[in-house]
N, C-alpha and C positions, 0 to 999 in steps of 0.2 A: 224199860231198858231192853228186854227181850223185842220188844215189836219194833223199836227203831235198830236193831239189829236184821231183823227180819227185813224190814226194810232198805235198808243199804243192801244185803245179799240181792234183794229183790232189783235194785234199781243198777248192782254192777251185771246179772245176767241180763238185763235188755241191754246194756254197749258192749258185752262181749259175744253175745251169741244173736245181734242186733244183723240179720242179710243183708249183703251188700246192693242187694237192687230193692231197695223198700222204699223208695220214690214212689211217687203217684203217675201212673203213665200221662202221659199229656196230650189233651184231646186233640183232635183234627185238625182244627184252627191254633193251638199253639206249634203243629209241629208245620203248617205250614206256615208261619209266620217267620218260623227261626233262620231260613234262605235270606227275608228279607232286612232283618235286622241285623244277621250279618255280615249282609251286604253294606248297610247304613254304615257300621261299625267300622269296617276296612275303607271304607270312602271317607272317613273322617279326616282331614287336612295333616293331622299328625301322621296315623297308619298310613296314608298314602303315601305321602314323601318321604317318610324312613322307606320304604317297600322297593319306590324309586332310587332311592339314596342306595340300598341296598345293591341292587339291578345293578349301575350306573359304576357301583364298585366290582363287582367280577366282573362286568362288560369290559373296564378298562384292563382288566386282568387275567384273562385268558388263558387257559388251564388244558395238557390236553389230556388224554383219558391215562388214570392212574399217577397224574402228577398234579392234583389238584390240592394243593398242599397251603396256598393262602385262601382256596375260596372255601377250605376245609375248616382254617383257623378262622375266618368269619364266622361259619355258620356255626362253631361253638363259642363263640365270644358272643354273640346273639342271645344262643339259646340260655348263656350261663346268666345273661343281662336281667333273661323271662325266668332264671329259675326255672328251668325245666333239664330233668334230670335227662343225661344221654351214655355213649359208650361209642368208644372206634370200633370201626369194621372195614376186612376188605382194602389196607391200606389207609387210605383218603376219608373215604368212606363212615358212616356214623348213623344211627340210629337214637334217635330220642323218645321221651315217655309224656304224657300228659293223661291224668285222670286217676282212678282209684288203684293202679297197679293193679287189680285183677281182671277175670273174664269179664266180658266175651275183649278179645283183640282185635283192631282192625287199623288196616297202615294207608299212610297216602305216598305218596312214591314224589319223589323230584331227581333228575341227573342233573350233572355239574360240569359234565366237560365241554370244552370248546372243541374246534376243527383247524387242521392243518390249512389255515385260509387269510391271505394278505384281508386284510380292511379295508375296501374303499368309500366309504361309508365316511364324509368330511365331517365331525360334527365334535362336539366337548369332548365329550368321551370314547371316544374313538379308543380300538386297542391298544395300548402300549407295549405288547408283546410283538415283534415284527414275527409275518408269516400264521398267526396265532389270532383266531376270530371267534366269538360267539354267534355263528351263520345259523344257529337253527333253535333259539331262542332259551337256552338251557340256562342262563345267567335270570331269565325270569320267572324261569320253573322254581328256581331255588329260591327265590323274593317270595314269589306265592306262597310256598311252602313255609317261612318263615311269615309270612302273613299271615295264615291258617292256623299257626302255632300261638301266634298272638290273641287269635280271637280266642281259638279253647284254652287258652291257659287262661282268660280273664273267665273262662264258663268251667276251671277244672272241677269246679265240687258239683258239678249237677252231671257230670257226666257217669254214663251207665255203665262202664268198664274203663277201659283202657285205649288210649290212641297214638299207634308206632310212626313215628317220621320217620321216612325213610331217605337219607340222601344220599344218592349211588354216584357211584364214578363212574367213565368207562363204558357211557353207552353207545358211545359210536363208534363200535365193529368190536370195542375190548369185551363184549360181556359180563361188564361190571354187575350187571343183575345177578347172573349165576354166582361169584365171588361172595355177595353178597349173602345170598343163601345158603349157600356151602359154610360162609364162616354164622351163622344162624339168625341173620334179618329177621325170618318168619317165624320163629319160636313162639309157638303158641297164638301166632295170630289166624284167624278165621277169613281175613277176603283182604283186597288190597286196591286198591283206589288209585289212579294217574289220569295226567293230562300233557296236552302236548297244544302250546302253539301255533293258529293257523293264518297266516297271514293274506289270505283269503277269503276268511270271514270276517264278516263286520263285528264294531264292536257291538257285545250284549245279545249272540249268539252264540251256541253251540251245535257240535254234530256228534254222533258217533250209531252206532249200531248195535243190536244182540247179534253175536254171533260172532264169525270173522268177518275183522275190521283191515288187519292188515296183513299180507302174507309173510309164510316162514322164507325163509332167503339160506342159500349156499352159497360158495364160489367155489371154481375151478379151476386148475391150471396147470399146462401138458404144453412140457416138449414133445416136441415130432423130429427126432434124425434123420438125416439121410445120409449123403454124401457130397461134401461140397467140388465145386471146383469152377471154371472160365465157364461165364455166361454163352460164349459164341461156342462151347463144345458141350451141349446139354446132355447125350446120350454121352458122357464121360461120369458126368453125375447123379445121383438122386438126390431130385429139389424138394426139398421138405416145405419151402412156400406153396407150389402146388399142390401138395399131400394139405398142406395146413389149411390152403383154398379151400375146398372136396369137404375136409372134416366141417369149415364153416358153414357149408351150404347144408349140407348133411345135419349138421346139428337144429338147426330151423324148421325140418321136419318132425323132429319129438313133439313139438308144439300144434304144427295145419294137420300131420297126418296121425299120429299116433295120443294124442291128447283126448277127452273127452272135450268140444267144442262148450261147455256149459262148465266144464271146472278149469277156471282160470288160471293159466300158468305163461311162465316167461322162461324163453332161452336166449340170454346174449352175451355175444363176444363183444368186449371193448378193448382187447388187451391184444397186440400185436406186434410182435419183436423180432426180425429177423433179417441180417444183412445191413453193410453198412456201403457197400459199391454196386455203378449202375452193372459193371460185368462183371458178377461174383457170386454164384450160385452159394448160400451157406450151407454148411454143416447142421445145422439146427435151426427151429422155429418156438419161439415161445407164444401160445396162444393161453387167454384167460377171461374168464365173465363171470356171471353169475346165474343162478337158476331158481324160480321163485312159482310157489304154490301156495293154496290156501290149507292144504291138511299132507299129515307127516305122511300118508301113504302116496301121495303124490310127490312130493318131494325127494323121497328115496326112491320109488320109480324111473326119477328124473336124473338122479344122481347114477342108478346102476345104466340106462340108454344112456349116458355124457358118455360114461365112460368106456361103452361099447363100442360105442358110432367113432369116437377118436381115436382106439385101437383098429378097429376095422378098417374105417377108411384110410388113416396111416399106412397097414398093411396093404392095402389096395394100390398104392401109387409105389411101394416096395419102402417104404420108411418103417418106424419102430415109436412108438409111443408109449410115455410114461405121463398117467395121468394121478393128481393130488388134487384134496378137495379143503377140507377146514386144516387149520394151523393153529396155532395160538393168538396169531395177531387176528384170524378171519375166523369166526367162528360160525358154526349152524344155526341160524337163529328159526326156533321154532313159529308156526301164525300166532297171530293175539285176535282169540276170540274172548267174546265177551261174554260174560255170564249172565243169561236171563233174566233170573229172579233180581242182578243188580242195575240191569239195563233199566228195569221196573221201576224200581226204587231210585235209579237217574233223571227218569221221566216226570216225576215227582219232586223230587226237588228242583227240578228247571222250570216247571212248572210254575211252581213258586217263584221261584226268583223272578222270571224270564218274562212266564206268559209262553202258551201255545206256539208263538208266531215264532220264539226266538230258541227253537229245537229243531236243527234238520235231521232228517233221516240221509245218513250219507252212505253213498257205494262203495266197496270197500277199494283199499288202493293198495296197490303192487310194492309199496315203500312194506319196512320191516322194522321191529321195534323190540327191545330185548327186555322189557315190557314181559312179555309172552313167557320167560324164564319163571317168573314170577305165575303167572296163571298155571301154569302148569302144575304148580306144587297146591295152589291154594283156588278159589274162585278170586277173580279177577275185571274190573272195567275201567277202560280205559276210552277218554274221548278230547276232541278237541273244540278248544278256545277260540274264538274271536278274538285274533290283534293285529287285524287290519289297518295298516297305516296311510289314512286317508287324507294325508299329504302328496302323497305318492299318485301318478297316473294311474302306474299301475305297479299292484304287491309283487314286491321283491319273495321268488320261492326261498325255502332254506336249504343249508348248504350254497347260496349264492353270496360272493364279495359283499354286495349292497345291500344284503340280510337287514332290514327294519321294521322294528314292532311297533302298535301301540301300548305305551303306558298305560294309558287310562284304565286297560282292561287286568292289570296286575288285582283291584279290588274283586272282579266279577272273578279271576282265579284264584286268590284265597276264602272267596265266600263259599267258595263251591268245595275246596277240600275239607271247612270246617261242617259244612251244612250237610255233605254224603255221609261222613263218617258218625255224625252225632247220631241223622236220622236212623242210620246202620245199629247201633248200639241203644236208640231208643226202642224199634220194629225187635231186635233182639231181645229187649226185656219185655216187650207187651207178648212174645213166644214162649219167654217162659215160665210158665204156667206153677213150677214148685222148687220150693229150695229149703234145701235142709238146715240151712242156714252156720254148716262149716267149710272151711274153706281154707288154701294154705297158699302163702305167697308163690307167685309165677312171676316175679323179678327177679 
């Protein structure tokens, strides 16, 4: 009696005081194996075409930033399909769980919004929202991601912690990353994982970079006053077009003369509002652009000469200028550089899936990604897809009307957010080396 007593005590301390990571690491060849088999997996005729079927439903339904309000109730009608526990955020906005609910944390990132952009694009599923496009491939981000969720929740008990979906609103100019953080996406997680569709790469290729990949971005925008009056009596008025000339030209110089030639920055007007008659000097000029670097000390550099050169030279022609920079709708978006040690561990898993040939090393590019919101708080890698649409002469950019992806590549993007974050959370248990084996809920 006494020893099968002792026994039961004996067999409930190993399941209550039992480590959470008491798995066997898995050698070399299993962990390079699991790229490809997750590949297999999402390429199965089922997972493809829900993935597609997916896509194909917020393609027609087009969502813009902070009003994503049916591709919101999709992606919880999904997850609640997969049983996988989640929670709103940020509005729209949601965050899901997959694996033991504890350490270590690690998230993959997908946005949801569309663009203020007619569709010319003739095809099934074309938008049905008029004015309202998915031009820059965010309707595939969210399929992927729900791809991704699919494979690990068929792998949730092997997995070494915990893995955060992230679905953000609002990335195009709203800041829906910061929203997201603010209302606490990041709780407890350690790095954070995205991709972004390139309709320039082939399929069953990737790019991205350690380091900075894409620059931080501001915008500007400054009346210049003068005094208006009859184009044929100039010396009656001060033209604030001329004044606004001067500041343009003048602004162009921050970049050839005052830039370091080796850190790459951008200064442009696109924005030009002044005068509605051929003889009618206005009272005012609206001028506005944006201004773009790879690091925060360049960028505020940029931002305090904007705002110099357009009060000076205003002053110079006898105008007066008032210059504004971020707003609510325009926000400062920081660079997205990429973390090292996860560039590594990218390199690795493309490896695996890909093979050597199918990894470029790419140059970083002057585009801006709120993306970056997120590295900032946490380490951070972000790269791009191949979905090259090889029907096409030639790939439609994003943000273009005729915006077209491939499908096909919807598998090679859910294998890669299942396959980053496992490896992440597997490399994390083989670090650590000792566990006391208590531990207290972090959901």
């Amino acid at each position: 009696m006494n020893s099968n007593w002792a026994l039961w005590i004996f067999s409930v301390s190993l399941i209550l005081f039992k480590p959470i990571f008491s798995e066997i690491n898995l050698s070399s060849k299993e962990l390079s194996d699991i790229p490809v088999k997750f590949l297999q997996f999402a390429k199965k005729s089922e997972v493809y075409d829900w993935m597609v079927g997916v896509r194909r439903k917020i393609h027609e339904n087009p969502e813009l930033g902070y009003e994503e309000f049916e591709t919101s109730k999709l992606i919880r009608e999904e997850l609640e399909k997969m049983a996988i526990e989640y929670k709103p955020l940020a509005g729209t906005g949601l965050i899901g769980f997959i694996g033991s609910g504890k350490p270590p944390f690690v998230a993959i990132r997908a946005d949801m919004d569309a663009l203020s952009i007619q569709e010319m694009v003739e095809w099934e599923h074309k938008s049905k929202n008029p004015g309202k496009m998915h031009a820059c491939g965010h309707d595939a981000h969210v399929a992927m991601l729900l791809g991704a969720a699919k494979i690990l929740q068929e792998h949730r008990d092997s997995l070494k912690g915990t893995v955060v979906l992230v679905f953000q609103p609002a990335e195009e100019g709203g800041g829906g990353a910061k929203k997201m953080i603010e209302a606490g996406a990041l709780q407890n997680v350690e790095a954070i994982f995205g991709l972004h569709s390139s309709t320039y790469l082939p399929l069953g290729e990737v790019a991205s970079r350690s380091g900075p990949i894409l620059a931080g971005s501001g915008f500007f925008e400054a009346v210049i006053s003068g005094k208006g009056g009859h184009a044929a009596i100039p010396q009656q008025s001060i033209d604030p077009i001329l004044a606004a000339s001067n500041v343009i030209g003048s602004l162009q110089h921050l970049v050839s003369r005052e830039a370091d030639p080796l850190d790459s920055q951008v200064v442009t007007v696109a924005k030009f509002q002044g005068g509605s008659a051929f003889n009618v000097i206005p009272d005012s000029v609206t001028i506005g652009g944006t201004f773009r670097a790879f690091s925060k000390e360049s960028l505020q550099q940029l931002k305090q000469r904007i705002k110099e050169v357009i009060i000076g030279q205003a002053a110079v022609q006898r105008c007066n200028a008032t210059v504004t920079f971020d707003s609510k709708d325009r926000l400062f978006f920081p660079p997205t550089v990429n973390d090292d040690s996860l560039h590594k561990l990218f390199h690795r898993v493309a490896s695996d899936m890909l093979g050597s040939t199918g990894i470029k090393d790419m140059q970083p590019l002057m585009g801006s990604e709120d993306f970056s919101f997120f590295q900032e708080i946490i380490p951070g890698y972000f790269f791009f897809l191949g979905m090259k649409d090889e029907t096409l002469e030639q790939p439609t950019f994003a943000h273009s009307p005729y915006f077209s992806i491939n499908e096909a590549a919807l598998p090679f993007g859910a294998a890669f957010h299942a396959s980053l974050v496992v490896r992440y959370l597997e490399e994390s248990h083989t670090r650590t080396t000792t566990y006391n084996g208590y531990y207290h809920d972090e959901l």
